[in-house]
C-alpha positions as CSV (number, residue, x, y, z in Angstrom):
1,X,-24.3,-25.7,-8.7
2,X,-28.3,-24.8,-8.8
3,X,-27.6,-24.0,-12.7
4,X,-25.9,-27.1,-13.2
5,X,-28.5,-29.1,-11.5
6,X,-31.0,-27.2,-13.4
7,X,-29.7,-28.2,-16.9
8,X,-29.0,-31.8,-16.0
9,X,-32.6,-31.7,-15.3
10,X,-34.1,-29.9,-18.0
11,X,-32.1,-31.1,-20.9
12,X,-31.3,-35.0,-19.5
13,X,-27.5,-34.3,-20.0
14,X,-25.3,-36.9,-18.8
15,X,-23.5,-35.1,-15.3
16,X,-20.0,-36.4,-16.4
17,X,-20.7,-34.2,-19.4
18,X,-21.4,-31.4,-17.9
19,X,-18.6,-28.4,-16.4
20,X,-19.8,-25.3,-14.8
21,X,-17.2,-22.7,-14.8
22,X,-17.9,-19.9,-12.5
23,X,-17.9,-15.8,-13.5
24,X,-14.5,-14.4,-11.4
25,X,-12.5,-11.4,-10.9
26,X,-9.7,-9.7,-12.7
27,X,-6.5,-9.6,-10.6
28,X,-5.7,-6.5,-12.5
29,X,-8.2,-4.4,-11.5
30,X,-7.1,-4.3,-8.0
31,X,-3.1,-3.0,-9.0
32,X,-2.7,0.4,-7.7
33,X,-5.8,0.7,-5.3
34,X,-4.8,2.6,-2.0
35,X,-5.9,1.7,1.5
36,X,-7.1,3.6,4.3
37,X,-8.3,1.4,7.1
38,X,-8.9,4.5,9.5
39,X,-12.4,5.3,8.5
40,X,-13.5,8.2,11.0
41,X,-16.7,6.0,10.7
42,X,-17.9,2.4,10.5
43,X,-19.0,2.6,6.6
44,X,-20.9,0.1,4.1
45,X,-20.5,0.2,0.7
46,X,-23.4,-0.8,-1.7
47,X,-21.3,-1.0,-5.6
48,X,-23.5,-1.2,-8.4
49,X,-27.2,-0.8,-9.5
50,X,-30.3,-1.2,-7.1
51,X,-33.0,-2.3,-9.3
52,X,-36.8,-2.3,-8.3
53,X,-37.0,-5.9,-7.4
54,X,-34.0,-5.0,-4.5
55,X,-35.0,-3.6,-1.0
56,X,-32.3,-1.2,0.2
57,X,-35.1,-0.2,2.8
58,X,-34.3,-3.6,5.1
59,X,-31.1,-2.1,5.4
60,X,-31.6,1.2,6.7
61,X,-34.4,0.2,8.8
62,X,-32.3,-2.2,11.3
63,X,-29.7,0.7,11.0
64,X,-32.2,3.1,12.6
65,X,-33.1,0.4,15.1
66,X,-29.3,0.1,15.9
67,X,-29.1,3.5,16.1
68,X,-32.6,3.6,18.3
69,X,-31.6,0.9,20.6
70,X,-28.3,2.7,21.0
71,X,-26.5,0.0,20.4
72,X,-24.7,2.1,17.3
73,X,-23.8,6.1,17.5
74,X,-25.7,7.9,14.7
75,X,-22.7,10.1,13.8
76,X,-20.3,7.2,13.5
77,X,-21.6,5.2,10.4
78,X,-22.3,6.0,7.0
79,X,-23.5,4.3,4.1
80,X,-21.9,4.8,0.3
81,X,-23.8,4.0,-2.6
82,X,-21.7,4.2,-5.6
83,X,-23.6,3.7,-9.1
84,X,-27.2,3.8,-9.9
85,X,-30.4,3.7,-7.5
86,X,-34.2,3.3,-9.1
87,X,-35.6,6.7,-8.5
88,X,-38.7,5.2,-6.7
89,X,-36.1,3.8,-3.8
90,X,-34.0,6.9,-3.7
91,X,-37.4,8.4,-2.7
92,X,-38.0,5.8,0.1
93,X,-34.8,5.9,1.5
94,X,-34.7,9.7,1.8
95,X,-37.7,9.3,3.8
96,X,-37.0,7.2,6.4
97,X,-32.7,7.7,6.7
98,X,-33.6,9.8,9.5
99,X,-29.8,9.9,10.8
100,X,-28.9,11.1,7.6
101,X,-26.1,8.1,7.1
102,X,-26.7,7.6,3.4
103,X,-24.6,9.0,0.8
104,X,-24.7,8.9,-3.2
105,X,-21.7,9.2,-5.3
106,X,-23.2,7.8,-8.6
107,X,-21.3,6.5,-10.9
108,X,-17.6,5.8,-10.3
109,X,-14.7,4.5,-12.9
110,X,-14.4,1.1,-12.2
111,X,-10.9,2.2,-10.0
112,X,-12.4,4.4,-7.9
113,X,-15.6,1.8,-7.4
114,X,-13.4,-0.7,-6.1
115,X,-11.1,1.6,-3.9
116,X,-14.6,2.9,-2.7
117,X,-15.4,-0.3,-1.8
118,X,-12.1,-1.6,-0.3
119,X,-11.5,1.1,1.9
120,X,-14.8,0.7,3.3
121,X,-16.2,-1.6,6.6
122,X,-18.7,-3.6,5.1
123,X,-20.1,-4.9,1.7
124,X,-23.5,-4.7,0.8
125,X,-24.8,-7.2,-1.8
126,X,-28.4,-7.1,-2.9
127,X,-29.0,-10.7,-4.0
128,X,-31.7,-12.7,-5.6
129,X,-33.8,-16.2,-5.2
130,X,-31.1,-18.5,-7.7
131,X,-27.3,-17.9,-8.2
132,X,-25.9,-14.5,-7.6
133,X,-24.5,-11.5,-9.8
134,X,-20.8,-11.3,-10.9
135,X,-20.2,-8.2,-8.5
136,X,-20.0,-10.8,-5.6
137,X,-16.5,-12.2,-7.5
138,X,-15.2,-8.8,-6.9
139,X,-16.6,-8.2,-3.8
140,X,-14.9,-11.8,-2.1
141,X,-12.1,-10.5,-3.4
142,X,-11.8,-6.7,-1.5
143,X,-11.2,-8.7,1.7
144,X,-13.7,-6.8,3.6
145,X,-17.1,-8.4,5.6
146,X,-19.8,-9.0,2.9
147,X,-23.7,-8.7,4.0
148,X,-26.1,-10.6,1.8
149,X,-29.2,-10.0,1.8
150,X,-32.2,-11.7,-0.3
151,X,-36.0,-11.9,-0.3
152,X,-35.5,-15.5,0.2
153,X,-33.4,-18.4,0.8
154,X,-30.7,-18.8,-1.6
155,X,-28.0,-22.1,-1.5
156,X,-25.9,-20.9,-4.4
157,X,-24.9,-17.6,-2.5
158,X,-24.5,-19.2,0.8
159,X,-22.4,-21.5,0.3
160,X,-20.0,-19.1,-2.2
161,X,-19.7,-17.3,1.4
162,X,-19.8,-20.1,3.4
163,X,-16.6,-21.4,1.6
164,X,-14.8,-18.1,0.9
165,X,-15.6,-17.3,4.7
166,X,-16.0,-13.8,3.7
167,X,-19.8,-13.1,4.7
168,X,-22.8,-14.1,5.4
169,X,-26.6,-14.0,3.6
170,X,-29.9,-13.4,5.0
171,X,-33.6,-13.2,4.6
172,X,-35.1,-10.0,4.8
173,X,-36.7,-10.7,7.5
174,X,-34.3,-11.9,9.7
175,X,-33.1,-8.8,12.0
176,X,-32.2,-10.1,15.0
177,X,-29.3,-12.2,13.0
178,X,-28.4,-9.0,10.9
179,X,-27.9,-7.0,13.8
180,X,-25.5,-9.3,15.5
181,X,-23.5,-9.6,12.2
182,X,-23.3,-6.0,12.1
183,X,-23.1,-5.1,16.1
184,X,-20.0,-8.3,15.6
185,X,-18.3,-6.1,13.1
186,X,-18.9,-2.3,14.3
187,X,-17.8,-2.7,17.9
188,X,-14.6,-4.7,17.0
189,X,-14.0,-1.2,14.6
190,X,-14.3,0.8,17.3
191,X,-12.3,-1.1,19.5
192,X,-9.5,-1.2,16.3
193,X,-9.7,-5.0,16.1
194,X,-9.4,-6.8,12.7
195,X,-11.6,-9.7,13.2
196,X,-12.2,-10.5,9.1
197,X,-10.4,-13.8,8.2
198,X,-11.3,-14.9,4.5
199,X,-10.4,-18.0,2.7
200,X,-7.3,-16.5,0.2
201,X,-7.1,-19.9,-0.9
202,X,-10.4,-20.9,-2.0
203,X,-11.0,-17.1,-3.2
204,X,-8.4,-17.3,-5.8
205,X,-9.8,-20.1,-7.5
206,X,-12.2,-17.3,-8.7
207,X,-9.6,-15.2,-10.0
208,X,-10.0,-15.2,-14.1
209,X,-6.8,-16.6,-15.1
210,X,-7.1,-19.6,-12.9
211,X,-10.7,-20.7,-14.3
212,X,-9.4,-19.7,-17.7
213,X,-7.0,-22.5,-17.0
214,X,-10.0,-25.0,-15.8
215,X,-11.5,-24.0,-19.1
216,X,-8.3,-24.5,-21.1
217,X,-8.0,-28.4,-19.7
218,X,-11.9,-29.0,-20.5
219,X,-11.5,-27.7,-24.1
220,X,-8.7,-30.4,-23.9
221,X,-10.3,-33.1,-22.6
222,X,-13.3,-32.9,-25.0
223,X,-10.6,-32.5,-28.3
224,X,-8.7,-35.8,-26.5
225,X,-12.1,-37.5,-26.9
């Protein structure tokens, strides 16, 4: 919506003429993944790259507080980082996971990324100012608890989670809130509850055959005159 509102601004299109057809995910990928949901401990899953401009360090930190306030056990989580991390992070990180939750696998085949990711507790998306990468596509799709987190407020990502019901995005610097999200989600694992309820029907509107089709009609539209 913020791009479309962007170009109707900048280039003085006409809205009626305008159609903004979301990235998506393949339904394919996710034939033949296999699910455990009896993870010996609460795990997040970070899929993808962490570039310099990300800050994988809010993260750990209110883990460690967790962990310090005793509110979490330090041998009962762990934190999976499949893909690519800038070096100078992978540094910082080593430095202050003091519980040693953190684990790097590098890089995965696209398969094992996503059966990584599904068979884990919690998504971790690194987000930015405007709009959002097309990893979140996949990610509302694993039907798993997504944590967003950006260095500042984003309206494009909140409301793709908002309506997908399949998350929720913060601020950096808002801990308290990321620590009840968290706290919500770790004790109903260890008491075995399944308290994750997604939208299925608003999250397969993302799924790439169905906007191919919402391309398709627009194509025909336009050719109609």
């Amino acid at each position: 919506e913020s791009f479309k509102n962007d170009y109707i601004e900048k280039y003085r299109i006409q809205p009626g003429k305008l159609f903004e057809i979301t990235n998506g995910y393949d339904e394919d990928d996710f034939i033949d993944i296999e699910i455990n949901n009896e993870n010996k401990k609460f795990t997040f899953c970070y899929n993808g790259v962490v570039y310099i401009d990300r800050n994988p360090l809010v993260l750990l930190r209110i883990i460690n507080g967790l962990v310090d306030e005793k509110k979490i056990e330090s041998d009962s989580i762990q934190w999976n980082f499949n893909g690519s991390i800038e070096e100078r992070w992978k540094i910082m990180l080593k430095k202050e996971d003091r519980y040693g939750i953190i684990k790097y696998n590098g890089y995965l085949s696209h398969h094992d990324s996503i059966q990584s990711a599904m068979n884990s507790d919690m998504l971790v998306l690194f987000g930015g100012v405007v709009g959002y990468t097309g990893k979140v596509f996949e990610y509302i799709r694993m039907g798993k608890p997504i944590l967003g987190l950006v260095p500042s407020y984003n309206n494009s990502l909140n409301k793709l989670l908002n309506n997908t019901n399949t998350g929720k995005n913060f601020i950096y610097d808002d801990t308290e809130n990321i620590k009840d999200f968290i706290l919500e989600y770790y004790n109903s694992w260890k008491d075995n509850k399944y308290i994750f309820s997604a939208n299925y029907t608003k999250i397969k509107k993302y799924d790439r055959a169905y906007t191919a089709h919402i391309l398709a009609d627009v194509f025909t539209k336009v050719l109609e005159g």
